[in-house]
C-alpha positions in Angstrom: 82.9 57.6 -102.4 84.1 58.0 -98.6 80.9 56.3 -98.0 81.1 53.5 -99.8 84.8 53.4 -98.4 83.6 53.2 -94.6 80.5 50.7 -95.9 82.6 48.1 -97.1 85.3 48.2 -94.4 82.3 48.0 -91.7 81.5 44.6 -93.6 84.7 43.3 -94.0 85.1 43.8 -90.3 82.1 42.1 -89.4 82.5 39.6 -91.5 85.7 38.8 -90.1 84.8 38.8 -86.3 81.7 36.3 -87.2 84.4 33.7 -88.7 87.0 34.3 -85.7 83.3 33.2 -83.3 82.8 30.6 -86.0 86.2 28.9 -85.3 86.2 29.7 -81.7 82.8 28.0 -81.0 84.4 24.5 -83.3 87.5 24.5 -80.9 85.6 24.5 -78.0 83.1 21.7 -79.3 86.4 19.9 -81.0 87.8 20.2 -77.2 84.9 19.0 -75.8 85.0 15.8 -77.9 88.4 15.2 -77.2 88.1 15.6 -73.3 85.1 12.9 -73.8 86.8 10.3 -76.1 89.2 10.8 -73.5 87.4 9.7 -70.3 86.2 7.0 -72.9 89.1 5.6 -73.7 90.1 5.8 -70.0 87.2 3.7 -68.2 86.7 1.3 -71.2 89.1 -0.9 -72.0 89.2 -3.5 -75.4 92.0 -5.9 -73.4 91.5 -9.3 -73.9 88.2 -9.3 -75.7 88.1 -12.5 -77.5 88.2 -13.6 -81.3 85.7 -15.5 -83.1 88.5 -18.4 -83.5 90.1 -18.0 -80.6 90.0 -21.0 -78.3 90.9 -18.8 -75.5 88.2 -18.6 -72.9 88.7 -14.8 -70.2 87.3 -14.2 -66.9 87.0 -10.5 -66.9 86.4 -8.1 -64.0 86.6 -4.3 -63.5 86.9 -2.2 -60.8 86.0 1.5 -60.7 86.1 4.4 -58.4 84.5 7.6 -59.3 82.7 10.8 -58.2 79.3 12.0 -59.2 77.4 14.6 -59.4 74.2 13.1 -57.5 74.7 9.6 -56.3 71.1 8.5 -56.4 70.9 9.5 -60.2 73.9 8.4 -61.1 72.9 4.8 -59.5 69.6 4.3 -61.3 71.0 5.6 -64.6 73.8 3.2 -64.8 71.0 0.2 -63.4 69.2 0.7 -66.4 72.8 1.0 -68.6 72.7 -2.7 -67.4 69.5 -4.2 -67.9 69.6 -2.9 -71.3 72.6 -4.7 -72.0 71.6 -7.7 -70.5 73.3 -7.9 -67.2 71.5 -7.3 -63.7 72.7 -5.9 -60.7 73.6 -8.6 -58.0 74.4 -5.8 -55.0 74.1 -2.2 -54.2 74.5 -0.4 -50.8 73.0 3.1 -51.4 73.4 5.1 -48.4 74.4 9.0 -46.7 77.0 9.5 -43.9 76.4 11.8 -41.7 80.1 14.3 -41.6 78.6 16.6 -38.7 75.2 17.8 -37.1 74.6 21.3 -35.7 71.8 23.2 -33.5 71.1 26.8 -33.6 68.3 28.1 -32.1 67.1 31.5 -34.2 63.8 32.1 -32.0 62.6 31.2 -28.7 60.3 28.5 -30.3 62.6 27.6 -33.6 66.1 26.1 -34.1 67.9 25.3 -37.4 69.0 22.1 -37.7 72.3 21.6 -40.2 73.3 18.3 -41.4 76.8 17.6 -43.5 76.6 14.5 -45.3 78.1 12.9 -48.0 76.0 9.7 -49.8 77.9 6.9 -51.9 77.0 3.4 -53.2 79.0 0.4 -53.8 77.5 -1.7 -57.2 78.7 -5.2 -57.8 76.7 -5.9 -61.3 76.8 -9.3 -64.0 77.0 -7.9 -67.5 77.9 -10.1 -70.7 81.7 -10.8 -71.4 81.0 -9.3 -74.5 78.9 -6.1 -73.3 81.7 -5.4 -71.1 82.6 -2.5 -73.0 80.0 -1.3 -74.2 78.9 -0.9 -70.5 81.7 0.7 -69.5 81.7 3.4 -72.4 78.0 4.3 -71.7 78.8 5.3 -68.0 81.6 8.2 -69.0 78.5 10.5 -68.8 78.2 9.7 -65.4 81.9 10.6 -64.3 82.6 13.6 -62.7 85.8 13.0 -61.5 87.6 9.1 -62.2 89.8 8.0 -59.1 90.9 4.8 -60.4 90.2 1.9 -62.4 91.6 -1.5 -62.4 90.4 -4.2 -65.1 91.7 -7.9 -65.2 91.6 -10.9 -67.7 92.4 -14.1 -66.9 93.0 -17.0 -69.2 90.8 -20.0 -67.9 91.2 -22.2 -71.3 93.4 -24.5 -70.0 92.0 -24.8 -66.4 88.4 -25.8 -68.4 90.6 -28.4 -70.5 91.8 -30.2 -67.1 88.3 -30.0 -65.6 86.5 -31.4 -68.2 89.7 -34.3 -69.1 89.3 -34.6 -65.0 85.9 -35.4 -65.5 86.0 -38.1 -68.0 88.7 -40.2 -66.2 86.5 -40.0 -63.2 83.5 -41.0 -64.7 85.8 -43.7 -66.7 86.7 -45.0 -63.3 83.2 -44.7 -61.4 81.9 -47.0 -64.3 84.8 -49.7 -63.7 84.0 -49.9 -60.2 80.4 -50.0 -60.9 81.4 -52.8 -63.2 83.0 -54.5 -61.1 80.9 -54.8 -58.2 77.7 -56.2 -60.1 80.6 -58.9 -61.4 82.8 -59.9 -59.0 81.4 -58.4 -55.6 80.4 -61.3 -53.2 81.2 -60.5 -49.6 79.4 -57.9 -48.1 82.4 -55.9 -46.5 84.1 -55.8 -50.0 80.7 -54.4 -51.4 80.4 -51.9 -49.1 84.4 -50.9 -49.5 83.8 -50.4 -53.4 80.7 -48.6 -53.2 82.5 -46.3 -50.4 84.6 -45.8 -53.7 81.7 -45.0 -56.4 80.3 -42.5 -54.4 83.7 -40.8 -53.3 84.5 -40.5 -57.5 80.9 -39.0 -58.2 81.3 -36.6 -56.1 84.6 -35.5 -57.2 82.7 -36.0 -60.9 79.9 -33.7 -59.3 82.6 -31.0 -57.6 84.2 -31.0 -61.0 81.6 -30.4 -63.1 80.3 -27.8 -60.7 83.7 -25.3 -60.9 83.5 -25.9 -65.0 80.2 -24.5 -64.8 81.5 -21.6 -62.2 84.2 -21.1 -64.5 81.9 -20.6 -67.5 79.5 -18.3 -65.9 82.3 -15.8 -65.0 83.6 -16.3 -68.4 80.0 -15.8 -70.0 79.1 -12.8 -68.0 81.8 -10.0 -66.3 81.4 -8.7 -63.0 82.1 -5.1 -62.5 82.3 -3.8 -59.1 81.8 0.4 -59.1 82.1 2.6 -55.9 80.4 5.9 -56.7 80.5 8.9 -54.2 79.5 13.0 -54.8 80.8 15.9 -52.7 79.9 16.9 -49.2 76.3 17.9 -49.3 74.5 20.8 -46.7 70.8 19.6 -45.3 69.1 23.1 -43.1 65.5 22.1 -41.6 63.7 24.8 -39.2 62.8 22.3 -36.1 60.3 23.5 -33.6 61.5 23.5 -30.0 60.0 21.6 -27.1 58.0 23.7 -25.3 59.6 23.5 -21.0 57.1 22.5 -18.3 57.0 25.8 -17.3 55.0 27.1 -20.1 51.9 25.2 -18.9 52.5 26.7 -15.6 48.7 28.9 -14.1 49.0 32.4 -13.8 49.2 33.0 -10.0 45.8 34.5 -9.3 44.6 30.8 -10.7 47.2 29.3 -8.2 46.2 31.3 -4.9 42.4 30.0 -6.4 43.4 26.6 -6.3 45.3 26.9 -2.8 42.1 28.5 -1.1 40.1 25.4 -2.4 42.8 22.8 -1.5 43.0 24.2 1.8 38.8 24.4 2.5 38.8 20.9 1.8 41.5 19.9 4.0 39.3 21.8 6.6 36.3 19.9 5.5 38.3 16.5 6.0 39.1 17.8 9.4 35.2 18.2 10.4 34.5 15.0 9.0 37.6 13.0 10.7 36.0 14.6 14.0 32.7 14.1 13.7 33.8 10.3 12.8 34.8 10.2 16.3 31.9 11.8 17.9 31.6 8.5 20.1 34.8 8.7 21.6 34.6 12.7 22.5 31.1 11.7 24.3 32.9 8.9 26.1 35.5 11.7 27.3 32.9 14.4 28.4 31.0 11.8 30.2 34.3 11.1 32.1 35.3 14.7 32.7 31.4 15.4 34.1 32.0 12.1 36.5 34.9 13.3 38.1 34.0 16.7 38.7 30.5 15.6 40.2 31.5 12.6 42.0 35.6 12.1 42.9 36.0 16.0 44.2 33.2 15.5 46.4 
């Protein structure tokens, strides 16, 4: 009986520590969740996305600052975030600043060579006004650490309505001059004068037309501009050292070899430069001879 006593209390107890991991291991996964669908909410933002029968017309832009856990990565991940959403990348300045850079030599023909560096990128990228978010939401994986965020939306409705009413009373007016030259245009100053005129209202008409279109491009397509860095990074290479001119230097028996040559050749140019002058030192015995035999006596 006292057996059966201890067996079913060992159960129980096990049974209860395997539903206390149970819960433990959904809180942390619940917590998990929540720190995510934070960040989401965070870098993505739902303002001024617009409504099937809205005539409003935004200009949306977004700018983020974040840390990383590898730069590089982090860069070509949210690249292809992009193309797959339709947008493209329209900049990107990848690159590694060099904090500090140290020398210790560890052998006489070794040195280890330490590099502090930190790499970061700046991404101006063109996604669809109404990818925008999605965009955003599928780079949370990518934050590490988010320093700040700033997203705008500006109405441009009404600035389209002008351009466009802009546009027809220029082109209204371009035709009533046009009009009016073939008509009534006889002397050649006043021709000239009025087509001065045409050409000055097409090319506000062209100008005009031109920042519709500009306006509708950054309406149809958001630009988001990202600045991604990671933390200071450590580089260590083993560099050979540069051997000194002194290591090529002979041993000394090899040097007192070479002296004893330089110096019999010196003597052999010595013989030759004499011999060269064997004329004039047969002139000057000649002379000696002649004196002795003939001016003494």
């Amino acid at each position: 009986m006292k057996k059966r006593t201890k067996l079913g209390l060992t159960l129980l107890l096990f049974g209860f520590a395997f539903a206390c991991k149970q819960a433990e291991a959904t809180d942390n996964t619940a917590e998990v969740s929540a720190d995510t669908t934070a960040v989401e909410k965070t870098i993505s933002s739902d303002a001024a996305v617009e409504k099937k029968e809205s005539n409003r017309k935004f200009v949306r832009t977004a700018d983020l600052k974040f840390k990383v856990k590898n730069v590089a990565k982090s860069t070509y991940a949210i690249e292809n975030i992009v193309a797959k959403n339709g947008g493209f990348v329209t900049f990107t300045d990848l690159k590694s600043n060099i904090n500090e850079k140290s020398e210790t030599k560890i052998s006489q023909d070794s040195t280890l060579e330490t590099t502090r560096f930190t790499v970061d990128n700046t991404i101006t990228l063109r996604v669809p006004n109404t990818q925008l978010d999605t965009v955003l939401k599928s780079m949370v994986k990518e934050v590490a650490f988010l320093d700040s965020r700033l997203i705008k939306a500006d109405d441009v409705a009404l600035q389209l309505l002008s351009n466009k009413m802009a546009q027809k009373r220029l082109a209204s007016h371009q035709k009533r001059l046009e009009k009016g030259i073939d008509t009534k245009g006889k002397k050649l100053n006043d021709i000239n004068n009025a087509e001065d005129k045409v050409l000055g209202r097409a090319t506000e008409n062209d100008e005009t037309v031109l920042q519709n279109l500009s306006l509708e491009d950054q309406v149809n397509y958001s630009t988001v501009t990202l600045y991604l860095y990671q933390r200071e990074s450590v580089l260590q290479e083993i560099v050979a050292n540069e051997k000194s001119i002194n290591a090529y230097r002979p041993h000394i028996g090899l040097q007192i070899w070479d002296s004893l040559k330089t110096g019999w050749f010196m003597f052999e140019a010595i013989i030759a430069f004499i011999v060269q002058l064997w004329a004039f030192i047969l002139l000057i015995v000649f002379g000696i001879v002649a004196y002795r035999k003939f001016v003494k006596k």
